[in-house]
Residue frames as a rotation matrix with the C-alpha (Angstrom) as fourth column:
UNK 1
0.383 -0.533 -0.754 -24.85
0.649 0.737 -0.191 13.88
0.658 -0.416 0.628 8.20
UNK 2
0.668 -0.386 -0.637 -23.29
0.571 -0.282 0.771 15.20
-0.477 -0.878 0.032 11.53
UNK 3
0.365 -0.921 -0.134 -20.08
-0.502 -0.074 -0.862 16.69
0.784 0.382 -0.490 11.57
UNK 4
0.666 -0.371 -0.647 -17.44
0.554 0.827 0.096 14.58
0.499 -0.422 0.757 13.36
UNK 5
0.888 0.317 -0.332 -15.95
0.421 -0.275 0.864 15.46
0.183 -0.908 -0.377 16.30
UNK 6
-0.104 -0.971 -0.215 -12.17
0.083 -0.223 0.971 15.83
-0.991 0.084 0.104 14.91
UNK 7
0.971 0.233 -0.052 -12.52
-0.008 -0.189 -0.982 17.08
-0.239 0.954 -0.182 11.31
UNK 8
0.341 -0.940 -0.025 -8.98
-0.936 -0.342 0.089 17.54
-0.092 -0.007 -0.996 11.22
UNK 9
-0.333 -0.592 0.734 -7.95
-0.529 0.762 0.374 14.45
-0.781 -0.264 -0.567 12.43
UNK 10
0.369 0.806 0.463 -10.74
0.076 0.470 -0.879 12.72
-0.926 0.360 0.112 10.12
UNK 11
0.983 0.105 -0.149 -9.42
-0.138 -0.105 -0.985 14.27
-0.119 0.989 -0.089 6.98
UNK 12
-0.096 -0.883 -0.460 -6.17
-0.945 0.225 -0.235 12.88
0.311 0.412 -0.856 7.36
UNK 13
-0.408 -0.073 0.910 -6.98
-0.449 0.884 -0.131 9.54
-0.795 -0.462 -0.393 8.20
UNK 14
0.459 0.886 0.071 -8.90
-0.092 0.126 -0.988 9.75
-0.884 0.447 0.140 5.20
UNK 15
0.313 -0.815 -0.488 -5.73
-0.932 -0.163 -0.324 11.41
0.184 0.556 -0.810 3.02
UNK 16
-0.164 -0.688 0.707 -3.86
-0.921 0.363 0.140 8.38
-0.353 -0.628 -0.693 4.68
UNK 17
-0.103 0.481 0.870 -5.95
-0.048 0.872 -0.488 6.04
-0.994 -0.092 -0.067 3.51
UNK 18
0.687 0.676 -0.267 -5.98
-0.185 -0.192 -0.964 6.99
-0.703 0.711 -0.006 0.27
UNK 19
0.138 -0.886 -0.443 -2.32
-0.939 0.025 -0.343 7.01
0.315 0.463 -0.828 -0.37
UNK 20
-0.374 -0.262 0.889 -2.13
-0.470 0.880 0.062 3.60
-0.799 -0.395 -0.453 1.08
UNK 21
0.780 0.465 0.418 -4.51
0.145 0.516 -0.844 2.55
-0.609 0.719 0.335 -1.94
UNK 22
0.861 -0.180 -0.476 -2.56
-0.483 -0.586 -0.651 4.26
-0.162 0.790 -0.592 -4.19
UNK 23
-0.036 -0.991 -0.126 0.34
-0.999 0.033 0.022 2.44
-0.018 0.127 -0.992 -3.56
UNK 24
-0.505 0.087 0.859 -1.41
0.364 0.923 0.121 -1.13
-0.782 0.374 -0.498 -4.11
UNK 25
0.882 0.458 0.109 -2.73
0.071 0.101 -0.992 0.42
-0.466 0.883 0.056 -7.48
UNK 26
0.467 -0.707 -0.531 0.79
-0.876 -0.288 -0.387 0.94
0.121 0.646 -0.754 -8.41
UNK 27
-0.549 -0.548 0.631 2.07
-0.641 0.761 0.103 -2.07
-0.536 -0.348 -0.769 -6.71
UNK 28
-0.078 0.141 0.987 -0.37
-0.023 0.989 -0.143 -4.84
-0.997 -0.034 -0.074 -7.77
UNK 29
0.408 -0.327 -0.852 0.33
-0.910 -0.215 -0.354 -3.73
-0.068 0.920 -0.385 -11.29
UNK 30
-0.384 -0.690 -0.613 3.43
-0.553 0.704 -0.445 -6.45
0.739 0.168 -0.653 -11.25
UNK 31
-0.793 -0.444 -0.416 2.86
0.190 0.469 -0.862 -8.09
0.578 -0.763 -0.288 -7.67
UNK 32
0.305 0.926 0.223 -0.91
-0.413 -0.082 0.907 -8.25
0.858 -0.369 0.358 -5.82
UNK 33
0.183 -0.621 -0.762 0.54
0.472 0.736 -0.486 -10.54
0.862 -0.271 0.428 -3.79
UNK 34
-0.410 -0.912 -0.004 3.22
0.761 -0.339 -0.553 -8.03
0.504 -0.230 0.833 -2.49
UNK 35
-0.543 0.482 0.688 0.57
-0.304 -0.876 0.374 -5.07
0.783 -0.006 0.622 -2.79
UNK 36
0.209 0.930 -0.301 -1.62
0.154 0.273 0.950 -6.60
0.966 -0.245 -0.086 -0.30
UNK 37
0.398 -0.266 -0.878 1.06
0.850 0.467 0.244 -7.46
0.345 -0.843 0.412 2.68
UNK 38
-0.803 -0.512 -0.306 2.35
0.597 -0.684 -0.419 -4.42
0.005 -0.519 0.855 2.86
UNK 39
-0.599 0.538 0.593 -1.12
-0.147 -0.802 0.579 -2.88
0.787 0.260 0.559 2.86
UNK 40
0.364 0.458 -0.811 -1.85
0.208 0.809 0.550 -5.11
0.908 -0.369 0.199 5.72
UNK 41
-0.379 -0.609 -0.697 1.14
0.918 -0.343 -0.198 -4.22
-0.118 -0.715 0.689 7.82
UNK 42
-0.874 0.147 0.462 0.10
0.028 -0.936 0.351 -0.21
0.485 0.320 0.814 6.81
UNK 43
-0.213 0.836 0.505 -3.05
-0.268 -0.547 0.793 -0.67
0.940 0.034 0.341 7.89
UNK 44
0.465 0.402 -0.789 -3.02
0.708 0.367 0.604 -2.36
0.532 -0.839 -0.114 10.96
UNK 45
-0.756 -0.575 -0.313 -0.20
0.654 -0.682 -0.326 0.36
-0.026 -0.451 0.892 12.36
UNK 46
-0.839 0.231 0.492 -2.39
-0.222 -0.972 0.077 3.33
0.496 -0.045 0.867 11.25
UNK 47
0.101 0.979 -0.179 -5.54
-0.013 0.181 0.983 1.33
0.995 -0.097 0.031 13.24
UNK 48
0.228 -0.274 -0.934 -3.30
0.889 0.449 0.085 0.94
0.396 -0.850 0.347 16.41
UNK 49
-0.878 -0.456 -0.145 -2.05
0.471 -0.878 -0.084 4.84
-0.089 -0.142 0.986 16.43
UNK 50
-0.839 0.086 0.537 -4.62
-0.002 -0.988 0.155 6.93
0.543 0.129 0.829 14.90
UNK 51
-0.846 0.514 0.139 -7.11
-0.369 -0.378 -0.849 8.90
-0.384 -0.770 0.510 16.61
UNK 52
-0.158 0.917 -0.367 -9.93
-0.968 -0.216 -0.124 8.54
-0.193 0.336 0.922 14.21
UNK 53
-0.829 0.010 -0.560 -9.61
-0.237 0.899 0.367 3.80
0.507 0.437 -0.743 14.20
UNK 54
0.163 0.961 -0.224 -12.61
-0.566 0.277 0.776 2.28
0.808 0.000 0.589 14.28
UNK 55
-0.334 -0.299 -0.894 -10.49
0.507 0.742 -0.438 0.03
0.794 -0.600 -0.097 17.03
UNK 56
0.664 0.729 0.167 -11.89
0.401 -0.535 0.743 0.73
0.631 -0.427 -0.648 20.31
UNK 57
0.272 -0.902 0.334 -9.12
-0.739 -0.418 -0.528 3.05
0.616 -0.103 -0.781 22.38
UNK 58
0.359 0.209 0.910 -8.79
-0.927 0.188 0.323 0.57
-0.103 -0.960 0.261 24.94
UNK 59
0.875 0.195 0.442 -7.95
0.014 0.904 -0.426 -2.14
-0.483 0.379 0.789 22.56
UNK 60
0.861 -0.340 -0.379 -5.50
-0.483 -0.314 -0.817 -0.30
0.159 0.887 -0.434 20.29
UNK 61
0.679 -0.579 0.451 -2.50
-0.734 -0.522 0.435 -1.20
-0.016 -0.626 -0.780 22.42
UNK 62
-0.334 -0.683 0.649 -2.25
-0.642 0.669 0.374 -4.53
-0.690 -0.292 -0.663 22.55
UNK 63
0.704 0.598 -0.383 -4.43
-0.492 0.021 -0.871 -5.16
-0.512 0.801 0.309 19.25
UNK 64
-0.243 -0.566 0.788 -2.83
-0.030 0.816 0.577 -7.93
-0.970 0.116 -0.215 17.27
UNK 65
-0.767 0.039 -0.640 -3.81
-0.609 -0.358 0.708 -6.50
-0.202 0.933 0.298 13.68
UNK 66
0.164 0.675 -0.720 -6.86
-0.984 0.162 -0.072 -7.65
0.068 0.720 0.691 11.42
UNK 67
-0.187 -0.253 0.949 -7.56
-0.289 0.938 0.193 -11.19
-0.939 -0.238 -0.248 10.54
UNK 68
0.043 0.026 -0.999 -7.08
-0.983 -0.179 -0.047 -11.90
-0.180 0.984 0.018 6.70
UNK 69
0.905 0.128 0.405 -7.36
0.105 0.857 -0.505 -14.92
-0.412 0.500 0.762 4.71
UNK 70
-0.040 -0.992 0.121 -4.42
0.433 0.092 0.897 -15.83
-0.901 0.089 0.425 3.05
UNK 71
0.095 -0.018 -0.995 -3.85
-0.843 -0.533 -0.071 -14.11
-0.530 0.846 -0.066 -0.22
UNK 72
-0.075 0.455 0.887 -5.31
0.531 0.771 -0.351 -16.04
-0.844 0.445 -0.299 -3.38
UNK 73
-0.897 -0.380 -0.228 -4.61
-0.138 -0.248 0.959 -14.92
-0.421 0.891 0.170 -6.64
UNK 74
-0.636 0.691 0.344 -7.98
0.625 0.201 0.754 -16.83
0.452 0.695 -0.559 -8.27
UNK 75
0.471 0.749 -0.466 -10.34
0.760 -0.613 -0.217 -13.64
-0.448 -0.252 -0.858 -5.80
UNK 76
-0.258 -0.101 -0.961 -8.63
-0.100 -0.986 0.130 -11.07
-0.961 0.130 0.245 -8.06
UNK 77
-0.372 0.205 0.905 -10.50
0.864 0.432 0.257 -10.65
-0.339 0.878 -0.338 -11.08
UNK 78
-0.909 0.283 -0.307 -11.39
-0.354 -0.913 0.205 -7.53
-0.222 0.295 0.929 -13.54
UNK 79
0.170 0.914 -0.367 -15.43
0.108 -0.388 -0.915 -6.48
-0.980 0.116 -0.164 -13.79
UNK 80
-0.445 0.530 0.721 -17.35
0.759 -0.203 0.618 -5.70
0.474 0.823 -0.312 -16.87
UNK 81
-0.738 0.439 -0.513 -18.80
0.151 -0.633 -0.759 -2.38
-0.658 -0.637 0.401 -15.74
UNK 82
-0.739 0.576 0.350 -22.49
0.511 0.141 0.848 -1.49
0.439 0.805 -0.398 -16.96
UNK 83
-0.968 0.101 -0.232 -23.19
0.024 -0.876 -0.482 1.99
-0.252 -0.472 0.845 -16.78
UNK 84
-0.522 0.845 0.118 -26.80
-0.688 -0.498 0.527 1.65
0.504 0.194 0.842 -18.39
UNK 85
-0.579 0.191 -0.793 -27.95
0.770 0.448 -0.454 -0.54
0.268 -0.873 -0.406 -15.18
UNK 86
0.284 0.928 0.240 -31.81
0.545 -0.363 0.756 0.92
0.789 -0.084 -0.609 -13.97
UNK 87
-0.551 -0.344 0.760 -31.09
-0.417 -0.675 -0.609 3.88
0.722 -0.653 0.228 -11.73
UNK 88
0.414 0.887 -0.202 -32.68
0.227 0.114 0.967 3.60
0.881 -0.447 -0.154 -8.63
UNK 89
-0.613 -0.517 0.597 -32.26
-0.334 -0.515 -0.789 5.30
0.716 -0.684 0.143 -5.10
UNK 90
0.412 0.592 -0.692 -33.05
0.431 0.543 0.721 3.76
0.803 -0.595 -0.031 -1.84
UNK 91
0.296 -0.193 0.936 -32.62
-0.766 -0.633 0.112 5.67
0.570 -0.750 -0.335 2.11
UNK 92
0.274 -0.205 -0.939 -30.83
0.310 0.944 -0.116 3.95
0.910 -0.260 0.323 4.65
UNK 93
0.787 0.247 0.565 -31.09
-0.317 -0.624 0.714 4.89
0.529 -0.741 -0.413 8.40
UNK 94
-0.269 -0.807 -0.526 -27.60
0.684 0.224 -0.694 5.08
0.678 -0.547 0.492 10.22
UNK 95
0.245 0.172 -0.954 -28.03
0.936 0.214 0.279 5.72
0.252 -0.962 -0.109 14.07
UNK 96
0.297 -0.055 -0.953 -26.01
0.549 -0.807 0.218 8.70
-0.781 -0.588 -0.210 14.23
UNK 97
-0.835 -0.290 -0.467 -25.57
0.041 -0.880 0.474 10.33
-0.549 0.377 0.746 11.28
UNK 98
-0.294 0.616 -0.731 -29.12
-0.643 -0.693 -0.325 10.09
-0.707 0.375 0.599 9.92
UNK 99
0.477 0.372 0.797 -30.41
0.337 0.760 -0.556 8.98
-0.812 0.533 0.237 6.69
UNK 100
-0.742 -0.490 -0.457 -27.64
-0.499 -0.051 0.865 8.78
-0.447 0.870 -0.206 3.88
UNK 101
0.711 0.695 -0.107 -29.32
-0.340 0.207 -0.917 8.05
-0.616 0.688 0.384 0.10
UNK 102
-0.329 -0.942 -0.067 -27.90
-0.367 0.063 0.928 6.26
-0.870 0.330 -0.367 -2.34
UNK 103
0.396 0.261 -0.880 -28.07
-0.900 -0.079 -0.429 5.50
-0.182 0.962 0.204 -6.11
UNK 104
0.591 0.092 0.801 -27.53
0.331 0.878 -0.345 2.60
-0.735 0.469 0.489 -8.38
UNK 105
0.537 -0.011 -0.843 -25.55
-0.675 -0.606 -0.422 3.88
-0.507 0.795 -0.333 -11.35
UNK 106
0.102 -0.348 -0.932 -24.01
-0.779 0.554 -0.292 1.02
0.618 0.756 -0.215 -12.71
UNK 107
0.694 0.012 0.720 -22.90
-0.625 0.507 0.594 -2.78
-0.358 -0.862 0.359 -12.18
UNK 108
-0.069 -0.841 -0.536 -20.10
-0.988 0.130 -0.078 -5.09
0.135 0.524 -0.841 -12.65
UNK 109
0.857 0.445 -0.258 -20.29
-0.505 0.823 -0.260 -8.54
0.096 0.353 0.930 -14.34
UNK 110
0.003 -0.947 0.321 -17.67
-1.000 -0.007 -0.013 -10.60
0.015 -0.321 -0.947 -13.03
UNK 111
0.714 0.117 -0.690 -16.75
-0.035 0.991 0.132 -14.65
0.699 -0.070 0.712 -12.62
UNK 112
0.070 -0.192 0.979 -15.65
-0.913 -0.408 -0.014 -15.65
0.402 -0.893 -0.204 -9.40
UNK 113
-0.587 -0.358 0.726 -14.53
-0.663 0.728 -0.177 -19.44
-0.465 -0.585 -0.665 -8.75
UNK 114
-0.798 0.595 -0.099 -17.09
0.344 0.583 0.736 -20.33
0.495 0.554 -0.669 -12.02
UNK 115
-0.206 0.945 -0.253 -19.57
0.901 0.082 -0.427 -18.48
-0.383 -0.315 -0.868 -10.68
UNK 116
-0.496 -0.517 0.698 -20.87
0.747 -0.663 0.039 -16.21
0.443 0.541 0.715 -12.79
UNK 117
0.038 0.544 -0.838 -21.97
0.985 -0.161 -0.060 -12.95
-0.168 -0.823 -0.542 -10.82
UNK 118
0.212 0.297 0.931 -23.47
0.518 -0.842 0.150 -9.34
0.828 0.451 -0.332 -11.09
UNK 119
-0.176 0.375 -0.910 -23.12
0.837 -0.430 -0.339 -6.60
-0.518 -0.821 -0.239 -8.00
UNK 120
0.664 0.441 0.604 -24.39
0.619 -0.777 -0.113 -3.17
0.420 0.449 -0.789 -8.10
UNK 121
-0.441 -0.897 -0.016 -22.23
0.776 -0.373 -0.509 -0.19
0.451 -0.237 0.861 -7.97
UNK 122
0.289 0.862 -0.417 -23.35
0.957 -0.258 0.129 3.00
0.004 -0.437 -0.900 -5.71
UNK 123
-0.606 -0.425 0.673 -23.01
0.161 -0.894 -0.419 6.59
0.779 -0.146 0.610 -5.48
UNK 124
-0.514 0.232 -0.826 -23.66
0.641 -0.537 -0.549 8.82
-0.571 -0.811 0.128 -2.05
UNK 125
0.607 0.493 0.624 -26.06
0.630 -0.776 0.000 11.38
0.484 0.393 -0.782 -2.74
UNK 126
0.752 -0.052 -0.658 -24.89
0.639 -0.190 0.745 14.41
-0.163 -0.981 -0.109 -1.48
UNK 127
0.949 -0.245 -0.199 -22.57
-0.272 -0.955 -0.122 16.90
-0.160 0.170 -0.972 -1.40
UNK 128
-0.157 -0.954 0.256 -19.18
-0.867 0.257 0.427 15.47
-0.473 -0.155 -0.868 -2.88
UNK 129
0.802 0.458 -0.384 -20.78
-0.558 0.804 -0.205 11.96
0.215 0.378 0.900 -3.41
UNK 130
-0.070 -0.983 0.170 -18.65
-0.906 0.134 0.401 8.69
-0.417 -0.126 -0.900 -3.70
UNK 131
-0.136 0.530 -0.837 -18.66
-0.776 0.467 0.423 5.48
0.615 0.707 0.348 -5.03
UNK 132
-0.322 0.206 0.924 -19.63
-0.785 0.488 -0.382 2.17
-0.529 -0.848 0.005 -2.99
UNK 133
0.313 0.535 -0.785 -19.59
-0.550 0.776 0.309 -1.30
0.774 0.335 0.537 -3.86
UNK 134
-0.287 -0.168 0.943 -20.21
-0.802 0.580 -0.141 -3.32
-0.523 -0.797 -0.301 -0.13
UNK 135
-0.058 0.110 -0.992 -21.25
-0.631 0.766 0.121 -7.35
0.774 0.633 0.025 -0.78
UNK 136
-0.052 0.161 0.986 -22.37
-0.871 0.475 -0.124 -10.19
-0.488 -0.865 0.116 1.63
UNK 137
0.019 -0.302 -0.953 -21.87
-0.808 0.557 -0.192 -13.64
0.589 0.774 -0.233 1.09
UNK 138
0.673 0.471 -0.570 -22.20
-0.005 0.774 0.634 -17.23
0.740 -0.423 0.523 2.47
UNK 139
-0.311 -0.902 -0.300 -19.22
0.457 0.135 -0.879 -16.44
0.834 -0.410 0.370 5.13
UNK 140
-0.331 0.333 0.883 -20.97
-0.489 -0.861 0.141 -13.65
0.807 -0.385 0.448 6.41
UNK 141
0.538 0.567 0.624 -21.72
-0.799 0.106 0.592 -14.95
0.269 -0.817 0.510 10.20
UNK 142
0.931 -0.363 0.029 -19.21
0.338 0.892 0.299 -17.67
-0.134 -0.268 0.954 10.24
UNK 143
0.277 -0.802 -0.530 -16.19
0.934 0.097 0.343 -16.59
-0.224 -0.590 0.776 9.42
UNK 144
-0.576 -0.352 0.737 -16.54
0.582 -0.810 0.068 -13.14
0.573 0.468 0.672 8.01
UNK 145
-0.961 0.218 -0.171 -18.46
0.025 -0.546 -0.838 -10.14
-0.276 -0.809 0.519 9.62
UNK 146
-0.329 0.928 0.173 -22.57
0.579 0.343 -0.740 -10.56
-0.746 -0.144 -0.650 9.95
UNK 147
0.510 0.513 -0.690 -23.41
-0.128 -0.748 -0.651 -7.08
-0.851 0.420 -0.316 8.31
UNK 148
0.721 -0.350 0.598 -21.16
0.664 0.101 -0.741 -7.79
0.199 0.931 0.305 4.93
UNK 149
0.061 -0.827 -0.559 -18.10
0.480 -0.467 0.743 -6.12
-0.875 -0.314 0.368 4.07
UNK 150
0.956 0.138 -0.260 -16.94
-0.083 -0.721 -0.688 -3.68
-0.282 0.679 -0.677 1.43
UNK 151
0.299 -0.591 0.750 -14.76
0.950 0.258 -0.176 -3.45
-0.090 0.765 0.638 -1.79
UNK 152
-0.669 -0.500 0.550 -14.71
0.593 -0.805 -0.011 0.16
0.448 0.319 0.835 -2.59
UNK 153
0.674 0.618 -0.405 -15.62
0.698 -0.713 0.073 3.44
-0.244 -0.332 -0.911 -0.70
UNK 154
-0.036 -0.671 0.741 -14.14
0.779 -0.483 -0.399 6.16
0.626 0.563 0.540 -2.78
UNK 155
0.858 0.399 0.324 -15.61
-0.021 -0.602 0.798 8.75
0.513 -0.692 -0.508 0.13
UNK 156
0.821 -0.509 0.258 -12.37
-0.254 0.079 0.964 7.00
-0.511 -0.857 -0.064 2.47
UNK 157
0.365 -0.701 -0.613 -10.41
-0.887 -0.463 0.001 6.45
-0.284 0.543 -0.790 -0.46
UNK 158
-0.250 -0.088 0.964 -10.82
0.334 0.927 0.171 2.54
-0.909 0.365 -0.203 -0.65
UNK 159
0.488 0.255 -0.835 -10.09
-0.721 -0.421 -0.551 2.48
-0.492 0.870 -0.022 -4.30
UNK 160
0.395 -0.834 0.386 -8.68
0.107 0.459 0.882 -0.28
-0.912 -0.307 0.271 -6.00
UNK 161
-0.658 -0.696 -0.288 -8.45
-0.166 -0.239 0.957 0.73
-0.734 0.678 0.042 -9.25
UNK 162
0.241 0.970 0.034 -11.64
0.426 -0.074 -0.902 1.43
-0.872 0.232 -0.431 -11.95
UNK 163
-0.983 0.121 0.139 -12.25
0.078 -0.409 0.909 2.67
0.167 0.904 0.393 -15.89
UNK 164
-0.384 0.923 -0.032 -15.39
-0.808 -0.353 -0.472 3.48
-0.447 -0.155 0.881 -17.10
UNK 165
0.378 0.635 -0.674 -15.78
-0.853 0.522 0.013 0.17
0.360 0.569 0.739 -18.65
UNK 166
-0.121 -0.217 -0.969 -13.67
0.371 0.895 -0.247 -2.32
0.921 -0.389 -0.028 -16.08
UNK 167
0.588 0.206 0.782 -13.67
-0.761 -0.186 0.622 -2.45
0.274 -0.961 0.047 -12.06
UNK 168
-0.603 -0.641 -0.475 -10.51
-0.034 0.615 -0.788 -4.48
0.797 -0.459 -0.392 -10.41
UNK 169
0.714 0.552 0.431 -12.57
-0.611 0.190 0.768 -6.60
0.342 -0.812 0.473 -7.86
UNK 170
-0.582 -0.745 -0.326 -9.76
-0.223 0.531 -0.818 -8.11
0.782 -0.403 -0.475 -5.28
UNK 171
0.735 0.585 0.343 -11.18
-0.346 -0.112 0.932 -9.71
0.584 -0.803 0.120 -2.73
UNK 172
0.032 -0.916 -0.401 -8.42
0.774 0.276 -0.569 -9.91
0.632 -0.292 0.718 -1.03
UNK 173
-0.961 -0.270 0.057 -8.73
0.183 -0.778 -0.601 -6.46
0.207 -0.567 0.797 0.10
UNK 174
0.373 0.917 -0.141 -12.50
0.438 -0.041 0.898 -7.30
0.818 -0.397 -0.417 1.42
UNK 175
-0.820 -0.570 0.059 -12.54
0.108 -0.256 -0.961 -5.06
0.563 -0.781 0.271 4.33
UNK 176
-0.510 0.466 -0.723 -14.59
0.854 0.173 -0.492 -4.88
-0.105 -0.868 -0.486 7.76
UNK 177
-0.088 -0.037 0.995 -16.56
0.197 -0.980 -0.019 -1.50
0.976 0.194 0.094 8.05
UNK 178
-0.443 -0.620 0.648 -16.06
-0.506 -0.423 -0.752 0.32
0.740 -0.661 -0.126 11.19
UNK 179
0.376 0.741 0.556 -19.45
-0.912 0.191 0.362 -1.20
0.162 -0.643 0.748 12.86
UNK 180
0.528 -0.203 -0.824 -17.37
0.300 0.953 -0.042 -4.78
0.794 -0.225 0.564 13.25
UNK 181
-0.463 -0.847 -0.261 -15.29
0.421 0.049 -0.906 -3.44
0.780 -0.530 0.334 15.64
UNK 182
-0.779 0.465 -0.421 -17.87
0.291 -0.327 -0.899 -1.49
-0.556 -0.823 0.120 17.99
UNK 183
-0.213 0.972 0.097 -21.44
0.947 0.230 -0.226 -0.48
-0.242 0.044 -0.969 17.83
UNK 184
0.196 0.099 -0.976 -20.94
0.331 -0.943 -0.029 3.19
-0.923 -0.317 -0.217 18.53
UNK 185
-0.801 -0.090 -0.592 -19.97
-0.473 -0.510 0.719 3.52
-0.366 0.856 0.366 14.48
UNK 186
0.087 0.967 0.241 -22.90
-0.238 0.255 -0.937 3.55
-0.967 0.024 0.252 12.22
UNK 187
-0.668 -0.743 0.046 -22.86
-0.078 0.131 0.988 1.65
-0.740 0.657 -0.146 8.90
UNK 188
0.533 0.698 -0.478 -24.62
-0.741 0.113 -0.662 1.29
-0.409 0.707 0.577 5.53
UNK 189
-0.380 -0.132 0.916 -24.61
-0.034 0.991 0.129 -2.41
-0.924 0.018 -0.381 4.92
UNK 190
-0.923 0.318 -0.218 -25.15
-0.212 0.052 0.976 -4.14
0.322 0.946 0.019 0.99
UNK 191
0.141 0.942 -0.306 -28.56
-0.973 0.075 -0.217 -4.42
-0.182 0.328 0.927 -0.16
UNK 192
0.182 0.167 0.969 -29.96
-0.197 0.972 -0.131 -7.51
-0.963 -0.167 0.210 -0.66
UNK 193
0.943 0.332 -0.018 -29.10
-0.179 0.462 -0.869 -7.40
-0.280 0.822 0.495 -4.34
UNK 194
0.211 -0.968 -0.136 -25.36
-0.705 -0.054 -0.707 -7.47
0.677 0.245 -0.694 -3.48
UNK 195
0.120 -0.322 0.939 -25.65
-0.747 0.594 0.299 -10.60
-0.654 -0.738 -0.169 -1.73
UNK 196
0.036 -0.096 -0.995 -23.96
-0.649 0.754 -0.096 -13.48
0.760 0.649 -0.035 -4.01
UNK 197
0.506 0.397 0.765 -24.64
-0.850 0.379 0.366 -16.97
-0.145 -0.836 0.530 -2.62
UNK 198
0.495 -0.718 -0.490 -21.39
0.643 0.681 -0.350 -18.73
0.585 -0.142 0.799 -2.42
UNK 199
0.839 -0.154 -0.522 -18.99
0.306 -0.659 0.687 -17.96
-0.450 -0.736 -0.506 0.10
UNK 200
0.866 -0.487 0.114 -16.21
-0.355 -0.759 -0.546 -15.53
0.353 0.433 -0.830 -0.26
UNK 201
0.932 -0.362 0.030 -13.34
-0.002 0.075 0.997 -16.66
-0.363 -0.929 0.069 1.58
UNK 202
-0.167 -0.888 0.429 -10.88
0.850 -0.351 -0.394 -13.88
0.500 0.299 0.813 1.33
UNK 203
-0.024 0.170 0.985 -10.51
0.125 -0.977 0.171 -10.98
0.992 0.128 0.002 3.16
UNK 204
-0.630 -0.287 0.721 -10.96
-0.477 -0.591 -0.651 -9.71
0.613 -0.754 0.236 6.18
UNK 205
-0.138 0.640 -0.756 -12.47
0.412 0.731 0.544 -11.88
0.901 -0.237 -0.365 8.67
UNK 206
0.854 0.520 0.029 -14.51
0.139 -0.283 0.949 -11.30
0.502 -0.806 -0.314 12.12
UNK 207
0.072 -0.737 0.672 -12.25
-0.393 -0.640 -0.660 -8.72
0.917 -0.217 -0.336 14.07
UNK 208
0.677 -0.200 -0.709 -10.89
0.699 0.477 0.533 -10.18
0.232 -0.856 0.462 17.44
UNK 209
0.426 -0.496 0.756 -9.74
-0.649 -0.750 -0.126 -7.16
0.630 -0.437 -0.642 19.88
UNK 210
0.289 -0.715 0.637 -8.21
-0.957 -0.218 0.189 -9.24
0.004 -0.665 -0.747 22.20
């Protein structure tokens, strides 16, 4: 992968993000709810200010924050994690930073509106690594973004909170990756075996800059 053009800036947008989780893993303890909105309001500020938002600069100013479903208690539900899930490693060509590799290493068994449903968890190859579980669904092009959206990148510190034998799946905190907002970021999008065919509808919906 490249390096990025503000390392500095990059690794505190990153820090930033991380403590922002942290404080809906302590919050949605008592209050998900509670833990979300104010991770909402948190994140849209630090997308309007910092250097390193995926928002284009031109946009930031008068940017009107994210578009979320309402918050829904019955999209937070705890995984089954299942670490002895067939390894398997597949390349994935992102425009400008190359080909990133990733792994299978495990998946989480989950029900979801009576549906019962598997995704697969990733790791980054690489130096550091991270985990990754992204997901598409029957929203995807209507009212969510085309390319799917992501649960956890542990790389940016989207964490919501994990054992080695559960996984807290909120969708609630389904989020855009950077490529919904402009072209000029490159993404790794879910495999087709993390596509579940009912729709999601929670989270973060198709970004509108102006």
């Amino acid at each position: 992968m490249s390096t990025p053009s503000s390392p500095i800036t990059l690794a505190h947008w990153r820090r930033t993000v991380a403590e922002l989780y942290g404080d809906v893993r302590t919050v949605a303890i008592h209050d998900p709810a509670r833990a979300a909105s104010v991770f909402r309001e948190k994140r849209d500020q630090l997308f309007r200010q910092h250097p390193d938002s995926p928002i284009p600069s031109t946009y930031r100013s008068g940017w009107r924050g994210a578009s979320w479903y309402p918050y829904d208690a019955s999209y937070r539900v705890i995984g089954t994690v299942k670490a002895d899930a067939p390894r398997a490693s597949f390349d994935m060509a992102l425009a400008a930073d190359g080909v990133t590799r990733s792994t299978r290493v495990a998946t989480v068994e989950f029900s979801l509106l009576g549906h019962a449903s598997v995704l697969a968890l990733y790791w980054f190859e690489g130096y550091g690594g991270g985990l990754w579980l992204p997901f598409a669904d029957a929203t995807n092009g209507v009212s969510t973004y085309g390319g799917g959206r992501y649960l956890y990148d542990t790389i940016k510190g989207a964490d919501l909170g994990a054992t080695a034998s559960e996984f807290v799946l909120d969708f609630n905190f389904a989020y855009n990756p950077s490529c919904a907002y402009e072209d000029r970021w490159s993404c790794p999008l879910p495999p087709e075996e993390n596509r579940l065919s009912f729709a999601v509808a929670s989270g973060e919906r198709i970004p509108q800059l102006e």
